[in-house]
C-alpha positions as CSV (number, residue, x, y, z in Angstrom):
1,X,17.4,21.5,92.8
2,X,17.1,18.1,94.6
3,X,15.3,17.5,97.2
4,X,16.5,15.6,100.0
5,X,13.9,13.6,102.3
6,X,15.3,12.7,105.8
7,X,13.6,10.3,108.2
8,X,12.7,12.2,111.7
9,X,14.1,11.5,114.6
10,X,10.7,10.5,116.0
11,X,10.0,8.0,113.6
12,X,13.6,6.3,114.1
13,X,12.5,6.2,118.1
14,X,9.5,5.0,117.1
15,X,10.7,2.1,114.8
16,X,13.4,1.0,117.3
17,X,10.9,0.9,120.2
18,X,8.1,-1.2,118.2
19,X,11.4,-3.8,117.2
20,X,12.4,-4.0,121.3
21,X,8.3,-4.8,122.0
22,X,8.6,-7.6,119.0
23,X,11.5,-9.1,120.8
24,X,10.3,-9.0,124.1
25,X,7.0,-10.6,123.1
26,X,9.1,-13.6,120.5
27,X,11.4,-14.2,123.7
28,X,8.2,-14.3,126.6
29,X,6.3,-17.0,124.1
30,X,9.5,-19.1,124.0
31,X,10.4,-19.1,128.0
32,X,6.5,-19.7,128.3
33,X,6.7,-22.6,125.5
34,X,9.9,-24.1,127.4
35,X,8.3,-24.6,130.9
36,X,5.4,-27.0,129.6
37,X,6.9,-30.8,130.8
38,X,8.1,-32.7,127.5
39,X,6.2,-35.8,128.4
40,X,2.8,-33.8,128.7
41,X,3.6,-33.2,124.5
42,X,4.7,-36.6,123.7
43,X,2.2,-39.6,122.9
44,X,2.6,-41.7,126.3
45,X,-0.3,-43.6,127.1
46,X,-2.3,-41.7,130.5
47,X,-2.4,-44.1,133.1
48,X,-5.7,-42.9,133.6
49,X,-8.2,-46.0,132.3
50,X,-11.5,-44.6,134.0
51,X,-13.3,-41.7,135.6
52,X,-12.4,-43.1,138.5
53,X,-8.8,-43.6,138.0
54,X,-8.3,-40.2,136.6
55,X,-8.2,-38.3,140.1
56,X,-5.5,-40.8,141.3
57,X,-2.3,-40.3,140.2
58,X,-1.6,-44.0,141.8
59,X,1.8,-46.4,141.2
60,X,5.1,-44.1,140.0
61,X,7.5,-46.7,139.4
62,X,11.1,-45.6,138.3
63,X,11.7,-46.3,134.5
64,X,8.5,-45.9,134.0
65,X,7.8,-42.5,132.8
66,X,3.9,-41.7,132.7
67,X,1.9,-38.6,132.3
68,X,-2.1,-37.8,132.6
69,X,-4.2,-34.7,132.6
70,X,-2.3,-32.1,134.3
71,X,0.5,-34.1,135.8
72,X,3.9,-35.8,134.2
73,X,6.3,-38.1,135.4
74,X,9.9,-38.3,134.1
75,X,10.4,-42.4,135.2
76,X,13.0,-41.3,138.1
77,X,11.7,-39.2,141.0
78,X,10.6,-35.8,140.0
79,X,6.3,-35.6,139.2
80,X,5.2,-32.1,137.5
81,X,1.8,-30.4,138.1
82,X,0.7,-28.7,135.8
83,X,-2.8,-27.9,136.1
84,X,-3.5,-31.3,137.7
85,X,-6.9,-32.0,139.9
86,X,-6.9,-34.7,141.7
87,X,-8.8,-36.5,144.7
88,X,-8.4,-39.2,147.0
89,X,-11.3,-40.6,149.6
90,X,-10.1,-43.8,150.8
91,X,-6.4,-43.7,152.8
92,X,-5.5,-46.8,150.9
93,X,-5.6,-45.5,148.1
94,X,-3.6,-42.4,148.0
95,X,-3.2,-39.7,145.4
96,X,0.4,-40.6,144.8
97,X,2.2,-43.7,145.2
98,X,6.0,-43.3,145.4
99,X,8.2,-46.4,145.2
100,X,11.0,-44.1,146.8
101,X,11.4,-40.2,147.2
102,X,10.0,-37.8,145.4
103,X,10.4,-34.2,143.9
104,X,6.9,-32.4,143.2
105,X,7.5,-29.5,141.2
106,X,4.6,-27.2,140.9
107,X,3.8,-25.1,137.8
108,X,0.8,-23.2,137.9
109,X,-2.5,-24.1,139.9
110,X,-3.5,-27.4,141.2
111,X,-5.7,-28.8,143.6
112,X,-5.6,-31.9,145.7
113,X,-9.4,-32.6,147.4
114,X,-8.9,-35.3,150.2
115,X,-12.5,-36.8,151.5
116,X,-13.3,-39.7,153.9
117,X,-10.1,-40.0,154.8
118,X,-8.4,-39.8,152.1
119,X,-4.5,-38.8,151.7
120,X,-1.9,-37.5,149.2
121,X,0.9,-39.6,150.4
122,X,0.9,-42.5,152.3
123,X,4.7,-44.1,153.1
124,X,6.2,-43.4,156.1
125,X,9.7,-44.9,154.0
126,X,9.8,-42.1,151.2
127,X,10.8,-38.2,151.6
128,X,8.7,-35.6,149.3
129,X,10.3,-32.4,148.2
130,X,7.9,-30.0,146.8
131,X,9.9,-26.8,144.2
132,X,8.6,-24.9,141.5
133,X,6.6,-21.5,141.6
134,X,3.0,-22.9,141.1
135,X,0.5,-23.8,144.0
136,X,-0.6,-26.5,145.6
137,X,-4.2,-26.8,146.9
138,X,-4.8,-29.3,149.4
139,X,-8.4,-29.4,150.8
140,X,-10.0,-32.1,153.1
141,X,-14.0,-32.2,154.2
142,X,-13.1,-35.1,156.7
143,X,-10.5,-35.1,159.2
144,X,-6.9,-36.8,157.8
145,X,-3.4,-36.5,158.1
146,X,-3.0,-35.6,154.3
147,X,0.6,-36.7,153.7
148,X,2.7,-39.5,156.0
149,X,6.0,-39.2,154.9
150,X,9.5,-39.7,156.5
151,X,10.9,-35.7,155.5
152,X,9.0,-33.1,154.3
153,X,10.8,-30.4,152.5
154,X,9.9,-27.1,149.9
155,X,12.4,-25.9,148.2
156,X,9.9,-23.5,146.3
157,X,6.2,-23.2,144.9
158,X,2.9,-22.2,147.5
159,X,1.2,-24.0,149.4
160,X,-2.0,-23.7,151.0
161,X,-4.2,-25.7,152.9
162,X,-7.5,-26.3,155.4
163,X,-6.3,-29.7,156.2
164,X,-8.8,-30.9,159.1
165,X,-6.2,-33.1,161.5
166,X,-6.7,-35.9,163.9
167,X,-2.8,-35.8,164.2
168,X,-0.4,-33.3,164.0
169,X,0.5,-32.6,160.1
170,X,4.2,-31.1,158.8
């Protein structure tokens, strides 16, 4: 007599279900590995120097590609944050210094603190764009008009703000 041993149904649903989870998790963990900027894994020198210099972003000059902690620029127009924190307390020396427009695209949380007048942007010449699906946390403890620029556009990514005005702010 031979005996015949047949997997159950259960254990069949069971195996096929566990497979679907393993997929799922190996396709999240390479859509997560895929938004992290290239620059922010190569070797490019930060332009950050100092303690000082490491809340300014400063100069972003096209060919120039430059990354620091939390923030990567691709050398054209479009700066990533990623994480940044960043500060500015004197308005001449902003945060970010565009030598033309500019795309900000935002990837998870960051956070801008102006003080004494301080500013993000500064150049009445430039238009910023800001995209993503991160946010952007722009707080003042002084009165300033945060960002000067010519347009002012968001495509994507959250903003939020307590911006304390002198002047009206878009």
């Amino acid at each position: 007599m031979a005996i015949t041993v047949r997997r159950s149904f259960y254990v069949e649903k069971r195996t096929a279900a566990l497979k679907k989870r393993i997929i799922s998790l190996l396709t999240a963990a390479v859509m997560a590995a895929s938004v992290v900027p290239v620059q922010a894994l190569t070797s490019l020198p930060a332009h950050a120097e100092s303690q000082d210099d490491a809340a300014r972003i400063g100069m972003l000059r096209s060919g120039e590609p430059r990354h620091g902690r939390g923030w990567s620029w691709d050398g054209r127009d479009t700066l990533t944050l990623f994480g940044a924190e960043l500060s500015s307390n004197n308005p001449d020396e902003p945060v970010i210094e565009p030598t033309g427009d500019i795309n900000i695209y935002l990837i998870n949380y960051n956070k801008i603190e102006l003080s004494d007048g301080g500013v993000l942007i500064n150049d009445e010449s430039v238009s910023m764009t800001i995209d993503g699906s991160g946010i952007l946390d722009i707080d003042s403890s002084l009165p300033t008009y945060g960002i000067s620029v010519s347009n002012f556009y968001v495509n994507g990514g959250f903003i939020r703000t307590n911006l304390l005005t002198e002047r009206k702010w878009i």
